[in-house]
CHARMM-style PDB file with segment names, atoms N, HN, CA, C and O in Angstrom:
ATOM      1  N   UNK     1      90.815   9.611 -33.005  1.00  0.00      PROA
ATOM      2  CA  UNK     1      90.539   9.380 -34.407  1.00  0.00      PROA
ATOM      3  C   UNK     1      89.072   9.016 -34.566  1.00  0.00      PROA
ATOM      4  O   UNK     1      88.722   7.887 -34.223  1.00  0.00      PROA
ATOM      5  N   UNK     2      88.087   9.965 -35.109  1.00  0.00      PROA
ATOM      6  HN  UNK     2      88.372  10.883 -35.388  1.00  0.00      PROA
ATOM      7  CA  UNK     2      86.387   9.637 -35.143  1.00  0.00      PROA
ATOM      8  C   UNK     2      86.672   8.879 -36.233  1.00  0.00      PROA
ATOM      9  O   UNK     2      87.412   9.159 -37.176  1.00  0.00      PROA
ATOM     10  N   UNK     3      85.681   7.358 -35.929  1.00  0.00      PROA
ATOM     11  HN  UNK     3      85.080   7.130 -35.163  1.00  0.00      PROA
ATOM     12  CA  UNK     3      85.232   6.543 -37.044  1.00  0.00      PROA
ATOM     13  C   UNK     3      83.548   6.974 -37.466  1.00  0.00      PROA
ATOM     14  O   UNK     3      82.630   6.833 -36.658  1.00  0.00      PROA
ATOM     15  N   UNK     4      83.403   7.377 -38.514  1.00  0.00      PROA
ATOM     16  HN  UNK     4      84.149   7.492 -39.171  1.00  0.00      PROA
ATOM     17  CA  UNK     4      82.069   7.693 -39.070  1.00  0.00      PROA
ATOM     18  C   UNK     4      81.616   6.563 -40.198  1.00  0.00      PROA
ATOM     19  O   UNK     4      82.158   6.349 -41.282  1.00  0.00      PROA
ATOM     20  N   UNK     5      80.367   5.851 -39.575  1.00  0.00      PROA
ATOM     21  HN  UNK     5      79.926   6.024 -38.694  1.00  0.00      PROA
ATOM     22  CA  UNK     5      79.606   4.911 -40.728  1.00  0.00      PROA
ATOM     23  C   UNK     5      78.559   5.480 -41.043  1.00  0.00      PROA
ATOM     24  O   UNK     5      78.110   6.240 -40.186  1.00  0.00      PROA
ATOM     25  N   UNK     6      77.917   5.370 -42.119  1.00  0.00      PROA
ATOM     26  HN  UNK     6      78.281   4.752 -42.815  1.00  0.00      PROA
ATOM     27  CA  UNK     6      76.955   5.656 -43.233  1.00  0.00      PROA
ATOM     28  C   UNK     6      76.532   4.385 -43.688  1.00  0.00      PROA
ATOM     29  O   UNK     6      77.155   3.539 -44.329  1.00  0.00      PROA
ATOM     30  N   UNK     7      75.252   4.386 -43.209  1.00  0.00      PROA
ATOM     31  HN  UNK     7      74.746   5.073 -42.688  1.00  0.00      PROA
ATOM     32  CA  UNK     7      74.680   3.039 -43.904  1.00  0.00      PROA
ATOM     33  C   UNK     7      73.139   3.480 -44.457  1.00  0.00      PROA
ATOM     34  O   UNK     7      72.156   3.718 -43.756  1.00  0.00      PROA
ATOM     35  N   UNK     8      73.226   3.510 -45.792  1.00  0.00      PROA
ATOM     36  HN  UNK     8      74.024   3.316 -46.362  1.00  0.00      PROA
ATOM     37  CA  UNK     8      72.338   4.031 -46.452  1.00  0.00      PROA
ATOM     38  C   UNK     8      71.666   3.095 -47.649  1.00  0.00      PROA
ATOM     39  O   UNK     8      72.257   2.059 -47.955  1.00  0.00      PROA
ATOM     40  N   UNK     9      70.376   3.470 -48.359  1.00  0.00      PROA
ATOM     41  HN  UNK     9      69.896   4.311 -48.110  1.00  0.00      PROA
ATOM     42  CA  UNK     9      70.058   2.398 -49.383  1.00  0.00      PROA
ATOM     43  C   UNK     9      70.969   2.738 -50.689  1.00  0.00      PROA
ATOM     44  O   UNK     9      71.087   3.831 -51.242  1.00  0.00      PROA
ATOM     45  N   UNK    10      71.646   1.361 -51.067  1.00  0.00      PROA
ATOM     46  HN  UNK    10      71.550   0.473 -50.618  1.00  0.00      PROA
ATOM     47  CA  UNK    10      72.609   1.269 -51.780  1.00  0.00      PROA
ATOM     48  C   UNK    10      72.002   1.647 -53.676  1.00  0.00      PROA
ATOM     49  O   UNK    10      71.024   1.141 -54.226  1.00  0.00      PROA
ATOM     50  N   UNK    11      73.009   2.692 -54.286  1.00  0.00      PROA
ATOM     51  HN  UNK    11      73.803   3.103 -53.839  1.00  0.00      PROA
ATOM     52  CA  UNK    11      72.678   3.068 -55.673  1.00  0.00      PROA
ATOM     53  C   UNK    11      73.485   4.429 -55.665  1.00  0.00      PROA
ATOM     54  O   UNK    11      73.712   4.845 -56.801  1.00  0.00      PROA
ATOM     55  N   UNK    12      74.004   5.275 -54.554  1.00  0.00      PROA
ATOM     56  HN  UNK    12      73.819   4.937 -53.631  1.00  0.00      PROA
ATOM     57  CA  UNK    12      74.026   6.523 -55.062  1.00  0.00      PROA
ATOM     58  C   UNK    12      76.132   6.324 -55.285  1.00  0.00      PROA
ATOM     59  O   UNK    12      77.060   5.643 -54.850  1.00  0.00      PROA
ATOM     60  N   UNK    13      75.915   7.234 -56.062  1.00  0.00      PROA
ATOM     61  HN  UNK    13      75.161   7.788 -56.416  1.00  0.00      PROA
ATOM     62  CA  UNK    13      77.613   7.436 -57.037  1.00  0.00      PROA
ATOM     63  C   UNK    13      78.416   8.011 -56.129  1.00  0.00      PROA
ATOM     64  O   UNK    13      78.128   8.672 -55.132  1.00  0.00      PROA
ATOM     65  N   UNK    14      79.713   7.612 -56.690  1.00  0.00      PROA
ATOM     66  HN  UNK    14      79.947   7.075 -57.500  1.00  0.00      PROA
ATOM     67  CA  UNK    14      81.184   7.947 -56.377  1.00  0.00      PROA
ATOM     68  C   UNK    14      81.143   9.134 -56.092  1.00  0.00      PROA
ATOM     69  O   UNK    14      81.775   9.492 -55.098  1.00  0.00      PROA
ATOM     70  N   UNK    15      80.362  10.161 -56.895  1.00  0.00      PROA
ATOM     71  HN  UNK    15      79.848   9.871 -57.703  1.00  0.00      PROA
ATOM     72  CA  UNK    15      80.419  11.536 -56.763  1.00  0.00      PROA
ATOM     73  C   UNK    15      79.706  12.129 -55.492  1.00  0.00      PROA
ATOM     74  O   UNK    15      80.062  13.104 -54.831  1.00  0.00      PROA
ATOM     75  N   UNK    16      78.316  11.089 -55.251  1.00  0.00      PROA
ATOM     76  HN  UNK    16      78.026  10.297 -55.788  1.00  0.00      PROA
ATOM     77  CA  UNK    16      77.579  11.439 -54.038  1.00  0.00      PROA
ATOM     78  C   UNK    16      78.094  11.192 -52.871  1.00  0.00      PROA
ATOM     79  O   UNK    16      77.620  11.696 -51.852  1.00  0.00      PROA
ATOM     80  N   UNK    17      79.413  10.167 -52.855  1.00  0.00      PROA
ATOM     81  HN  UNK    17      79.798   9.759 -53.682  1.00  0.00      PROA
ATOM     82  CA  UNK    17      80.067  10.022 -51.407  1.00  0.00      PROA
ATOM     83  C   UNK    17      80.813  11.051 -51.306  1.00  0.00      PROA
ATOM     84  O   UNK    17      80.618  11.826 -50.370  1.00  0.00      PROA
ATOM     85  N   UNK    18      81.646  11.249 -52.072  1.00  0.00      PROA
ATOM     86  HN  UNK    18      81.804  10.620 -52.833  1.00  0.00      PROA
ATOM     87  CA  UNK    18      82.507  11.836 -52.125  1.00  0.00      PROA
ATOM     88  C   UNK    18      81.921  13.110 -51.569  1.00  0.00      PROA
ATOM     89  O   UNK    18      82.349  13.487 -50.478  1.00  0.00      PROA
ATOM     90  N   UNK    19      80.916  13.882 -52.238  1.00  0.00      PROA
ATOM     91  HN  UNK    19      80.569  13.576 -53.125  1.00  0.00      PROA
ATOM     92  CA  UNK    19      80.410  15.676 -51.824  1.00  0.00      PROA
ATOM     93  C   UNK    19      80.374  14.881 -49.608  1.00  0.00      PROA
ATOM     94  O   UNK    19      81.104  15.151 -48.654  1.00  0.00      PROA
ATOM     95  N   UNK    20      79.496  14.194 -49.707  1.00  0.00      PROA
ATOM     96  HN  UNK    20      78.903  13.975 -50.482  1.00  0.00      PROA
ATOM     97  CA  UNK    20      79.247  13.868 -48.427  1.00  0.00      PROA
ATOM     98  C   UNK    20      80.387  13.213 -47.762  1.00  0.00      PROA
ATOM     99  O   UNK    20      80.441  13.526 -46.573  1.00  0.00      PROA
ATOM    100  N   UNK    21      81.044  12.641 -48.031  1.00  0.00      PROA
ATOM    101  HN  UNK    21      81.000  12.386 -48.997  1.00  0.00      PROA
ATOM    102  CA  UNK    21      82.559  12.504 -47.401  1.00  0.00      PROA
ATOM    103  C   UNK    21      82.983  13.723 -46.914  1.00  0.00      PROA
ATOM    104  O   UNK    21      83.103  13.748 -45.689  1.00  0.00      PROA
ATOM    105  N   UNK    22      83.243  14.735 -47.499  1.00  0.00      PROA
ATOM    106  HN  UNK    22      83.145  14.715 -48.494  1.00  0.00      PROA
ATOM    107  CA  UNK    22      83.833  16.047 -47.706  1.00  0.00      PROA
ATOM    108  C   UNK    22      83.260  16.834 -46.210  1.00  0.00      PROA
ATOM    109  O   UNK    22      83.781  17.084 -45.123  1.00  0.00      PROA
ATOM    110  N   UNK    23      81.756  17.082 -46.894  1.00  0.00      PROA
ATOM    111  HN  UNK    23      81.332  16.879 -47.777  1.00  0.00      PROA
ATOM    112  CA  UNK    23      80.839  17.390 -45.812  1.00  0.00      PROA
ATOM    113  C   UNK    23      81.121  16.979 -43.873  1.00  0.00      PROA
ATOM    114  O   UNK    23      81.371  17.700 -42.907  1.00  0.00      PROA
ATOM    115  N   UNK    24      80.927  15.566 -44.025  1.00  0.00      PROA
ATOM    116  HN  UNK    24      80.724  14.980 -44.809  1.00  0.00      PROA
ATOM    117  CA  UNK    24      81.022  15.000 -42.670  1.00  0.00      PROA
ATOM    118  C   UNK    24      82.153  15.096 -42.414  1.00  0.00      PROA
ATOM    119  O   UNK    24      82.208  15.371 -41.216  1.00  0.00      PROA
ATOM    120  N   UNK    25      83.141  15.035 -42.830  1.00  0.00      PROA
ATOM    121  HN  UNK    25      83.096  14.813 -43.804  1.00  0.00      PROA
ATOM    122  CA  UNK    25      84.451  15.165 -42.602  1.00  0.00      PROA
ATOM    123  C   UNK    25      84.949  16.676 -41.501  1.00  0.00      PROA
ATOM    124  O   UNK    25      85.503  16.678 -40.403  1.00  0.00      PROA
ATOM    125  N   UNK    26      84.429  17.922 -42.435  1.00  0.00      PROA
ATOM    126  HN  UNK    26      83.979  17.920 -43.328  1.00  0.00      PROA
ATOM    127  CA  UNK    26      84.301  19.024 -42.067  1.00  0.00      PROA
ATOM    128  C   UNK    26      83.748  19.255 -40.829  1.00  0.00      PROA
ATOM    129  O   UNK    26      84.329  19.963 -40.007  1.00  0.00      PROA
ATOM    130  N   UNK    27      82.396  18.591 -40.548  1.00  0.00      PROA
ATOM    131  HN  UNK    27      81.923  18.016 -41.216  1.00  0.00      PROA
ATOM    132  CA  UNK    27      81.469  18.991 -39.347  1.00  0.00      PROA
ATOM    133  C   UNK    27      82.171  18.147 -38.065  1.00  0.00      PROA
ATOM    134  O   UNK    27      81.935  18.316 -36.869  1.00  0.00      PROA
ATOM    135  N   UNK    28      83.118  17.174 -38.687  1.00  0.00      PROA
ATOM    136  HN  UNK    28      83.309  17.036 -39.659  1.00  0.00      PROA
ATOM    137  CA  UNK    28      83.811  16.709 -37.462  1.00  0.00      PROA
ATOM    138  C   UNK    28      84.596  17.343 -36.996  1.00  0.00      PROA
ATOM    139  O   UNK    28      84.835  17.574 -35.810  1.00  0.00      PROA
ATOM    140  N   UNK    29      85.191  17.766 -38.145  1.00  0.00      PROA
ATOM    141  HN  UNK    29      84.997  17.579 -39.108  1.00  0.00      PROA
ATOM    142  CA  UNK    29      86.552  18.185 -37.255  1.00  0.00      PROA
ATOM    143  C   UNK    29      86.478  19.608 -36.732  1.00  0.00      PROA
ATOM    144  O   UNK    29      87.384  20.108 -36.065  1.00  0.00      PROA
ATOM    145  N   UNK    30      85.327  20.255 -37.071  1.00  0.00      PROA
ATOM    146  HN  UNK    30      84.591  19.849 -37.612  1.00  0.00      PROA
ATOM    147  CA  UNK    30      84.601  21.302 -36.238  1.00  0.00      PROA
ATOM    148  C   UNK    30      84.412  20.759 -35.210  1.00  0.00      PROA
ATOM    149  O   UNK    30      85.336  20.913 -34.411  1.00  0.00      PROA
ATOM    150  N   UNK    31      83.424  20.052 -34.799  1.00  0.00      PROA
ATOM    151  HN  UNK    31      82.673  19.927 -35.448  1.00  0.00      PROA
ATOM    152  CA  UNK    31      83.055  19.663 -33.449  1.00  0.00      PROA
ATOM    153  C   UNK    31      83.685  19.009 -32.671  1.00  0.00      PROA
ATOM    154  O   UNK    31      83.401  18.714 -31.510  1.00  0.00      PROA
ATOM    155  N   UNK    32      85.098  18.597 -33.639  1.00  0.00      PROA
ATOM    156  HN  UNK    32      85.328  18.837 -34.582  1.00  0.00      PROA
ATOM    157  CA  UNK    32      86.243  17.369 -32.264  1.00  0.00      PROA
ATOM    158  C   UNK    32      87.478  18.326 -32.268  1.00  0.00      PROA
ATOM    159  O   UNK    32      88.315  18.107 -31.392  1.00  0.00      PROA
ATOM    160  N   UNK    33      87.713  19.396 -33.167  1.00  0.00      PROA
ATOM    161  HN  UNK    33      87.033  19.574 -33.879  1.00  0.00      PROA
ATOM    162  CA  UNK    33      89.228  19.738 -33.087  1.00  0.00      PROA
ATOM    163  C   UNK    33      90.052  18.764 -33.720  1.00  0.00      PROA
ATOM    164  O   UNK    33      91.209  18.531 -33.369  1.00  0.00      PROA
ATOM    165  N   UNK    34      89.397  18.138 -34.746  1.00  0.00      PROA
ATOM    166  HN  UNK    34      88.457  18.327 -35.031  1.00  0.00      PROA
ATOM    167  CA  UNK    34      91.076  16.932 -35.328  1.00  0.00      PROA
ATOM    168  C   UNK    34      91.421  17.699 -36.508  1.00  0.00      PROA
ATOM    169  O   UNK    34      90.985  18.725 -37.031  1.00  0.00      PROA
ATOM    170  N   UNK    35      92.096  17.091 -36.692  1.00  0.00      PROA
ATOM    171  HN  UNK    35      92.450  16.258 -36.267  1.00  0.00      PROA
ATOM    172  CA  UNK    35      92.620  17.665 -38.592  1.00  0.00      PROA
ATOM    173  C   UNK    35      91.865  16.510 -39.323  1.00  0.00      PROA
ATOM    174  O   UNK    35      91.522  15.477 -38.749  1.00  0.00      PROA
ATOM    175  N   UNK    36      91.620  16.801 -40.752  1.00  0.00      PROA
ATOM    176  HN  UNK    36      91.899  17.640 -41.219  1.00  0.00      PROA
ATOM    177  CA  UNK    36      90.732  16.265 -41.502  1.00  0.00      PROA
ATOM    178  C   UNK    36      91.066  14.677 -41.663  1.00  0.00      PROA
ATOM    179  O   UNK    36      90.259  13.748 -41.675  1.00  0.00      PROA
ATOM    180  N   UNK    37      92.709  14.622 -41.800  1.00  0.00      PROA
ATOM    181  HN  UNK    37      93.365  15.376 -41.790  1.00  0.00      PROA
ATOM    182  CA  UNK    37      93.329  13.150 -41.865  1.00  0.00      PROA
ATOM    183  C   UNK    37      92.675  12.263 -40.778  1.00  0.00      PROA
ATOM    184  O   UNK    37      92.517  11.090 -41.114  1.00  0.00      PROA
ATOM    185  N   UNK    38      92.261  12.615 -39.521  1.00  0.00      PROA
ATOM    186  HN  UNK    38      92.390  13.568 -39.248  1.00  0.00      PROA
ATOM    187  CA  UNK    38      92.398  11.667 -38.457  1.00  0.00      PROA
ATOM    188  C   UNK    38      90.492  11.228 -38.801  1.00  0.00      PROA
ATOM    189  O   UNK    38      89.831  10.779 -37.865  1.00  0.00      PROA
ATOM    190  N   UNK    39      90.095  11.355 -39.647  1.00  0.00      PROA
ATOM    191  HN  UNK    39      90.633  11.720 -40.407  1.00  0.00      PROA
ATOM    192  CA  UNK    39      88.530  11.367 -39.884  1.00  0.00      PROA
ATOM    193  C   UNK    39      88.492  10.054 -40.941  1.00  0.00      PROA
ATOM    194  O   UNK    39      88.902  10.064 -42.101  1.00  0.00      PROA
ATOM    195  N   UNK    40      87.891   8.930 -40.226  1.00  0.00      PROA
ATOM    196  HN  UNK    40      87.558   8.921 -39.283  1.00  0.00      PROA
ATOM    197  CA  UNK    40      87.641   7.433 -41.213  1.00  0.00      PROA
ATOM    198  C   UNK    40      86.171   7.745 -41.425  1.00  0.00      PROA
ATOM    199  O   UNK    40      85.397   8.043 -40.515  1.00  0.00      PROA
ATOM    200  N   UNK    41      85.764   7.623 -43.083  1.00  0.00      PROA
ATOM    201  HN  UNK    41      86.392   7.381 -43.822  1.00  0.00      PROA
ATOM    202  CA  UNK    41      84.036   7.565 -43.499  1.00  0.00      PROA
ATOM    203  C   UNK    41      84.222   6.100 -43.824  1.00  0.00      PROA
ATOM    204  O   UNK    41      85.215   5.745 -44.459  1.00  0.00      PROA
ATOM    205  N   UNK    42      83.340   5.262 -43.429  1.00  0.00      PROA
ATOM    206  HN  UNK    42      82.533   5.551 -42.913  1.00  0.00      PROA
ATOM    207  CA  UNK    42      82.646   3.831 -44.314  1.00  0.00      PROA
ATOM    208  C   UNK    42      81.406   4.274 -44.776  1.00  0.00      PROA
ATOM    209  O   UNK    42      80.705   4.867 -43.955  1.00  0.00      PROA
ATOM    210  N   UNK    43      80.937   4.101 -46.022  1.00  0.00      PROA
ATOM    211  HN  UNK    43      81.506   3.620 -46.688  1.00  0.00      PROA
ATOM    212  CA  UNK    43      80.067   4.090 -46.338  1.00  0.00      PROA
ATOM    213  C   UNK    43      79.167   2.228 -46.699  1.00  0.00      PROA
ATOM    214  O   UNK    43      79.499   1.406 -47.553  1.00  0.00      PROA
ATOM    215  N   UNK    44      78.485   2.171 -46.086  1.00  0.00      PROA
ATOM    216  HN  UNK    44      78.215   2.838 -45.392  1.00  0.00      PROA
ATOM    217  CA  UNK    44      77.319   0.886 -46.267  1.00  0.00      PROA
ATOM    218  C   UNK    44      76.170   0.405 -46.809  1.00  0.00      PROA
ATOM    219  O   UNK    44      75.128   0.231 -46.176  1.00  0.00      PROA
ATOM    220  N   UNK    45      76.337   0.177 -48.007  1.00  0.00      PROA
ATOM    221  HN  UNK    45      77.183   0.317 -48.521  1.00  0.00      PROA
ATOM    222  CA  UNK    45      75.485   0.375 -48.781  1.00  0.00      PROA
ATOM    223  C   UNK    45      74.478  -0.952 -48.919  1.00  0.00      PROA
ATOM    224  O   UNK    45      74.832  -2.110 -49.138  1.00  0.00      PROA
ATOM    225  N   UNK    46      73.212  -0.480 -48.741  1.00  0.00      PROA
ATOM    226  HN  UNK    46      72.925   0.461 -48.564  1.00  0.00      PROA
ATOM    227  CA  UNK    46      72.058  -1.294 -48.273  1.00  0.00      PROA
ATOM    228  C   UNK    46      70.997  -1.343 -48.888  1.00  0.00      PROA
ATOM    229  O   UNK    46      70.232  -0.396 -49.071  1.00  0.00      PROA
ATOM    230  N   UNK    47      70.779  -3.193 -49.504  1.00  0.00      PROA
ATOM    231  HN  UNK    47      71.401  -3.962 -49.355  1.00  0.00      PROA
ATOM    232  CA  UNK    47      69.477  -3.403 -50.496  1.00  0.00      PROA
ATOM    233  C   UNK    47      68.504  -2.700 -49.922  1.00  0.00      PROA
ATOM    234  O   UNK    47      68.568  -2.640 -48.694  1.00  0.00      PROA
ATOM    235  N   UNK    48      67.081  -1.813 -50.764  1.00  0.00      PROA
ATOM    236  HN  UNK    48      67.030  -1.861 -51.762  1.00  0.00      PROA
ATOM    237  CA  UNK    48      66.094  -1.440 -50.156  1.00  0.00      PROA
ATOM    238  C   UNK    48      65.003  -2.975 -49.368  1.00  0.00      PROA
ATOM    239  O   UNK    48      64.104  -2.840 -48.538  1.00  0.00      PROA
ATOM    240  N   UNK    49      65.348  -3.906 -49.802  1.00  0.00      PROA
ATOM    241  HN  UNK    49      66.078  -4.016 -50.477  1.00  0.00      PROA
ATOM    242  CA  UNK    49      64.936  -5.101 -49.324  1.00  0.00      PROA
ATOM    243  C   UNK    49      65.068  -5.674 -47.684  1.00  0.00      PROA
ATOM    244  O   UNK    49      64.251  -6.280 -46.990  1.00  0.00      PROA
ATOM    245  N   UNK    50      66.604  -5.153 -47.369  1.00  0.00      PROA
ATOM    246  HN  UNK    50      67.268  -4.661 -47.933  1.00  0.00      PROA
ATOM    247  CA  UNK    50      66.992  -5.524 -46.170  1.00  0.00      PROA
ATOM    248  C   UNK    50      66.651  -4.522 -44.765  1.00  0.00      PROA
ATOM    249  O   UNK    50      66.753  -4.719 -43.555  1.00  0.00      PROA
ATOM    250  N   UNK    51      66.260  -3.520 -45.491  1.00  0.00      PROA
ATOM    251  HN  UNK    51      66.177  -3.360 -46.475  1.00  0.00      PROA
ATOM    252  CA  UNK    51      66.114  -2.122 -44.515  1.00  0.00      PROA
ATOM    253  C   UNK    51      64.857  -2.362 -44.188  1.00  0.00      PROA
ATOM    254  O   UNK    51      64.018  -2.392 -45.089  1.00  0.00      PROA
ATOM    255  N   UNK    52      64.447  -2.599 -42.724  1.00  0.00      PROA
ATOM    256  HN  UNK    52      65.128  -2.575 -41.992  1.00  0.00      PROA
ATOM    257  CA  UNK    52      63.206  -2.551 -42.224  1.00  0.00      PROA
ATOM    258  C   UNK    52      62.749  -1.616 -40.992  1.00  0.00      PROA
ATOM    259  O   UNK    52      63.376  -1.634 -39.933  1.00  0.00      PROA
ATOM    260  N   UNK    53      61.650  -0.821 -41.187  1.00  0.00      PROA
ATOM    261  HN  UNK    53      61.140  -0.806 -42.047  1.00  0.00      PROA
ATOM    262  CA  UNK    53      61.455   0.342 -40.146  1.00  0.00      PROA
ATOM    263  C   UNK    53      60.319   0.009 -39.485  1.00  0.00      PROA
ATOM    264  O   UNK    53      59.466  -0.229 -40.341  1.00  0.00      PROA
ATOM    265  N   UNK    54      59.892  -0.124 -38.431  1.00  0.00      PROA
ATOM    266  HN  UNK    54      60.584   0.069 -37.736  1.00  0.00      PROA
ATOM    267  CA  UNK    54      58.606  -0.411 -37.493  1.00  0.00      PROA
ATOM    268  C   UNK    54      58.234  -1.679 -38.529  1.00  0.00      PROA
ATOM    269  O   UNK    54      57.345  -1.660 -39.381  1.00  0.00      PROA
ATOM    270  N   UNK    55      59.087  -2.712 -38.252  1.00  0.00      PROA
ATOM    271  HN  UNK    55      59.809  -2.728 -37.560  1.00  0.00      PROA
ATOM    272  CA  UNK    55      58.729  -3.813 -38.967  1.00  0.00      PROA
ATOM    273  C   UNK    55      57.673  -3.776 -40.588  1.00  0.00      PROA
ATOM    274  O   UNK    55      56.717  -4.380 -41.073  1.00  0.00      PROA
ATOM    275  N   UNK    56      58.615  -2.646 -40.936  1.00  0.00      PROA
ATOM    276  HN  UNK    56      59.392  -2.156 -40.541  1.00  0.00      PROA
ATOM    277  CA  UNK    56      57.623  -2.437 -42.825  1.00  0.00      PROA
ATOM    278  C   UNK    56      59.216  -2.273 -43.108  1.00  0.00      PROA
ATOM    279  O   UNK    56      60.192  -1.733 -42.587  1.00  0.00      PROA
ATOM    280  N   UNK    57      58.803  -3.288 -44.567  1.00  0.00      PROA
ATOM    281  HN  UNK    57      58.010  -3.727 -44.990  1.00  0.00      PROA
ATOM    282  CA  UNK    57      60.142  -3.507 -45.268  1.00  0.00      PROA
ATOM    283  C   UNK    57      60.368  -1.927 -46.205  1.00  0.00      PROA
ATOM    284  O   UNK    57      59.343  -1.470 -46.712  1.00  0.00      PROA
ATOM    285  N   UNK    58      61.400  -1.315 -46.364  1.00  0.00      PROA
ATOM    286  HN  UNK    58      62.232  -1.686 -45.952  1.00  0.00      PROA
ATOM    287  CA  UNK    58      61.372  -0.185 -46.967  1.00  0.00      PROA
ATOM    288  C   UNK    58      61.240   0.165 -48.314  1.00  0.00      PROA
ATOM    289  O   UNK    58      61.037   1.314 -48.705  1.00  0.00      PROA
ATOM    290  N   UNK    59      61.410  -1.288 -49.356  1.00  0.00      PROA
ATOM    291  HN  UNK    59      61.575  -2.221 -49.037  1.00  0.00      PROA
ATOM    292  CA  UNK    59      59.981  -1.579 -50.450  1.00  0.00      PROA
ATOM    293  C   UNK    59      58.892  -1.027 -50.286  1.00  0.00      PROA
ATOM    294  O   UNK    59      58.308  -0.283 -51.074  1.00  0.00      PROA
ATOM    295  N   UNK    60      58.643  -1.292 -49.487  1.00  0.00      PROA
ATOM    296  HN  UNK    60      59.117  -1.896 -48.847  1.00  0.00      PROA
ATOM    297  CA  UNK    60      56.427  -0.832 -48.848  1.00  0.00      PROA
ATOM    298  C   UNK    60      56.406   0.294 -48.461  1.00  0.00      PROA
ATOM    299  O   UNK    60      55.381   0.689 -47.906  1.00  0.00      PROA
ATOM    300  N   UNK    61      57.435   1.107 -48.613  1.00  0.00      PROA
ATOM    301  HN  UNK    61      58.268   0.787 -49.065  1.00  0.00      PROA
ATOM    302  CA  UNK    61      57.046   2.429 -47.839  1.00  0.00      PROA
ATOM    303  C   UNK    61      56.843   3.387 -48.871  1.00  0.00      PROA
ATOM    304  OT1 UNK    61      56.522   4.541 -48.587  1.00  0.00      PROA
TER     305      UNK     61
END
């Protein structure tokens, strides 16, 4: 059973998980052989405040 997390900067809609739910879902079960059921998405949705890359807050970028 693939567990798939998504941790992304938090704002985008029900509708945007969902197309991308769909999506990743698909490319798994291409590449593992499961059926679509055995496929868990979390999505993690993340202040642009808390996200930091080569120590620059992702505000500053």
């Amino acid at each position: 059973m693939p567990w798939v997390t998504i941790q992304w900067y938090k704002g985008r809609d029900a509708e945007t998980k969902d197309k991308v739910a769909k999506l990743v879902t698909e490319a798994v079960c291409e590449g593992c052989g499961c059926r679509p059921e055995a496929v868990s998405i979390v999505f993690v949705d993340v202040d642009k405040r808390e996200w930091y890359q080569g120590a620059i807050p992702a505000t500053k970028r």
